[in-house]
C-alpha positions in Angstrom: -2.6 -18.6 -3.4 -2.9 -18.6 -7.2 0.9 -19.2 -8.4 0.1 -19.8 -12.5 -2.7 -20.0 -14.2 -3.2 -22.2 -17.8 -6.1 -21.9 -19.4 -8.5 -20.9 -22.3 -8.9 -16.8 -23.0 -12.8 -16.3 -23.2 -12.2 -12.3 -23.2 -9.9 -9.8 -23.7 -9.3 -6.2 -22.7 -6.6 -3.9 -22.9 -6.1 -4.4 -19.1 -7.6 -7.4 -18.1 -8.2 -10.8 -19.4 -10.7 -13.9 -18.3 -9.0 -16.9 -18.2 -11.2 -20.2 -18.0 -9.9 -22.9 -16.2 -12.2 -25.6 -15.6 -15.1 -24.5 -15.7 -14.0 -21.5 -13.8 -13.3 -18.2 -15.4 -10.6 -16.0 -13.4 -10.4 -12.0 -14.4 -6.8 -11.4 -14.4 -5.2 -7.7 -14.4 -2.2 -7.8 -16.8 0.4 -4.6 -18.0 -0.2 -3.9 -21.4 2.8 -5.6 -22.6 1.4 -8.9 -22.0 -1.9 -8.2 -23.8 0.1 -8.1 -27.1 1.5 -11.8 -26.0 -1.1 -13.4 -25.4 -3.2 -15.3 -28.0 -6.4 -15.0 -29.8 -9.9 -15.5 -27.7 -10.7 -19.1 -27.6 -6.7 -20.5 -27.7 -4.8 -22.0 -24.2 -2.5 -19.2 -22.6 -0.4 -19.6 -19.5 0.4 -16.7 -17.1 2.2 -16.4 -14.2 0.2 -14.8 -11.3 0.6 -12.7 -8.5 -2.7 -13.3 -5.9 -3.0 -9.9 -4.3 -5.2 -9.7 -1.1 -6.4 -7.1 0.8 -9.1 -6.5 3.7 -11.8 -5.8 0.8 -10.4 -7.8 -2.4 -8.5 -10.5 -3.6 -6.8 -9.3 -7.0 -4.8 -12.0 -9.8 -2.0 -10.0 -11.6 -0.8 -11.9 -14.7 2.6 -11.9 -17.0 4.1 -13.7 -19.4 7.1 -14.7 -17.9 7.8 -15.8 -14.0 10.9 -12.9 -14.1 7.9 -10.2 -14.8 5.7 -11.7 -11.9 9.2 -11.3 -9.3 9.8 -8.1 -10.6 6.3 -7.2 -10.1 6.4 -8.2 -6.5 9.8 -6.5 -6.3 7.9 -3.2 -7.4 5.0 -3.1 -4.7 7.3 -4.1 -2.1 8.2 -0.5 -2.6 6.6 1.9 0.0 4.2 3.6 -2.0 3.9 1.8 -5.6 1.1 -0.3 -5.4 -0.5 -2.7 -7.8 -2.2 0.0 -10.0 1.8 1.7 -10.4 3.5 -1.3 -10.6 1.3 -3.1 -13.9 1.7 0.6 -15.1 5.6 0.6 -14.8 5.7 -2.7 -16.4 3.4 -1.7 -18.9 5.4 0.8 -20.0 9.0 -0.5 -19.3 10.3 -4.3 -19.8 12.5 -6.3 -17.6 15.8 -5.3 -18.5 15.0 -1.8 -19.2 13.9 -1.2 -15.5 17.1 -3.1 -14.6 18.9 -0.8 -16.7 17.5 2.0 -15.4 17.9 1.5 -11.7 21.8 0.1 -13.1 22.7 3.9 -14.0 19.9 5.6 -11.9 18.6 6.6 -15.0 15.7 8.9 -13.7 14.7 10.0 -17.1 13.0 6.6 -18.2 11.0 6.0 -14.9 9.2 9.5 -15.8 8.4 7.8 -18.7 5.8 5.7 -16.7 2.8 7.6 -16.1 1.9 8.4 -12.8 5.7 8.3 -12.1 7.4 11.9 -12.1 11.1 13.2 -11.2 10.6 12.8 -7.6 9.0 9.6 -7.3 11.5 8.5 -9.7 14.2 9.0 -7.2 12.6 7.4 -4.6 12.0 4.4 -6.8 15.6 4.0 -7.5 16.7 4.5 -4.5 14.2 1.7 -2.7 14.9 -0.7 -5.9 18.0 -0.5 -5.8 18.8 -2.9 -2.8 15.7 -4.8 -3.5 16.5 -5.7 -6.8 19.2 -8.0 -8.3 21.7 -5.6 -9.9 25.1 -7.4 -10.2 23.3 -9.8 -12.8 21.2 -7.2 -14.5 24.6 -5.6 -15.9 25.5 -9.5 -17.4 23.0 -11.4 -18.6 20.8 -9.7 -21.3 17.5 -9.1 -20.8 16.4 -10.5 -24.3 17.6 -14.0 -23.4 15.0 -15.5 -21.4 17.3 -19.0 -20.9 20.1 -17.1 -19.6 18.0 -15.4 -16.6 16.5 -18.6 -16.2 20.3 -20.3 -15.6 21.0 -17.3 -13.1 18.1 -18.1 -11.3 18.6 -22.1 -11.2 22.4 -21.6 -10.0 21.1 -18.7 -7.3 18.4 -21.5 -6.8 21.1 -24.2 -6.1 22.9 -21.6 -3.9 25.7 -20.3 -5.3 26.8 -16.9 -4.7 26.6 -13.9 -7.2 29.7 -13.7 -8.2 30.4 -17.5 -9.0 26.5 -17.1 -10.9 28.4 -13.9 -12.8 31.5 -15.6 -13.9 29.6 -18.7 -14.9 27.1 -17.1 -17.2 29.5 -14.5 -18.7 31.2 -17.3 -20.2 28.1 -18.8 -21.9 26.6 -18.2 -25.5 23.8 -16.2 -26.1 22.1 -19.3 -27.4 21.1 -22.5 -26.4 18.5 -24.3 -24.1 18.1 -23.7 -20.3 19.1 -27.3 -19.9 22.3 -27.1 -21.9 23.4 -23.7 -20.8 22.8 -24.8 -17.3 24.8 -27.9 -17.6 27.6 -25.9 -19.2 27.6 -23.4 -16.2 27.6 -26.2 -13.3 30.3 -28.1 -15.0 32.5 -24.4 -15.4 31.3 -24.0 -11.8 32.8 -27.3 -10.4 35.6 -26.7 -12.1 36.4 -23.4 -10.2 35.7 -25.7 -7.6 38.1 -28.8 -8.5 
């Protein structure tokens, strides 16, 4: 499987992008969103892929950031939202507005999607829900990339949500990954002390 992908843009397209990588050039199905971050034709971009296979095709779904790729796989894990729904949902909707939205069962910005009406936006938040990793969506912004990052080292390291909670609601909004973290595992062995 195809985990990440770094390498020079040769073309780009509103919903796709070719991505050369040795030699190699991989066409790479990406939301929207991510066309407007990547750079100019002929510079290095990295994105983080999802390698879809089925009986008749093997798909590469790219985004920015790992957290879009999970959430991604998150979204087609849903009966009935497939690739196709899920690039459009994230097309049309960032991380921590979906997060938000399934937080408060906020139907109203899922029919924003199209392809996604009031009834299929039920059924979405009622299968994400569970899936999806609420507690931390309601604490840690979505516009702070190092602080999702942190919540995902500490869940990485085993800690339970609501030790990751209490340790990140006590950072700052700013700061490295590698600073913030440290600052969380010493408040977490602390608690533990």
């Amino acid at each position: 499987m195809i985990g990440r992908l770094r390498g020079v843009i040769a073309h780009k397209e509103f919903d796709t992008v070719l991505v050369e990588v040795g030699g190699v050039g991989y066409v790479v199905t990406i939301p929207p969103k991510v066309h407007g971050e990547l750079p100019a034709v002929g510079a290095e971009a990295v994105l983080h892929i999802h390698t879809h296979v089925r009986e008749d095709q093997l798909a590469l779904y790219g985004f920015a950031t790992a957290e879009q790729r999970d959430v991604f796989r998150v979204l087609i894990g849903v009966s009935g939202i497939g690739p196709k729904v899920g690039v459009a949902i994230l097309g049309a909707l960032d991380v921590a507005s979906l997060r938000r939205a399934v937080v408060t069962d906020d139907v109203d910005t899922l029919t924003t999607v199209p392809g996604i009406g009031k009834r299929s936006a039920q059924k979405l938040l009622l299968e994400l829900k569970p899936k999806m990793d609420l507690p931390d969506a309601e604490v840690v912004p979505g516009s702070n990339s190092a602080l999702v990052e942190v919540r995902d080292a500490l869940a990485g390291l085993g800690y339970q949500p609501a030790e990751i909670r209490s340790a990140v609601a006590s950072l700052p909004d700013d700061g490295t990954v590698e600073v913030l973290l440290k600052t969380a595992l010493q408040s977490l062995g602390g608690a533990n002390a």
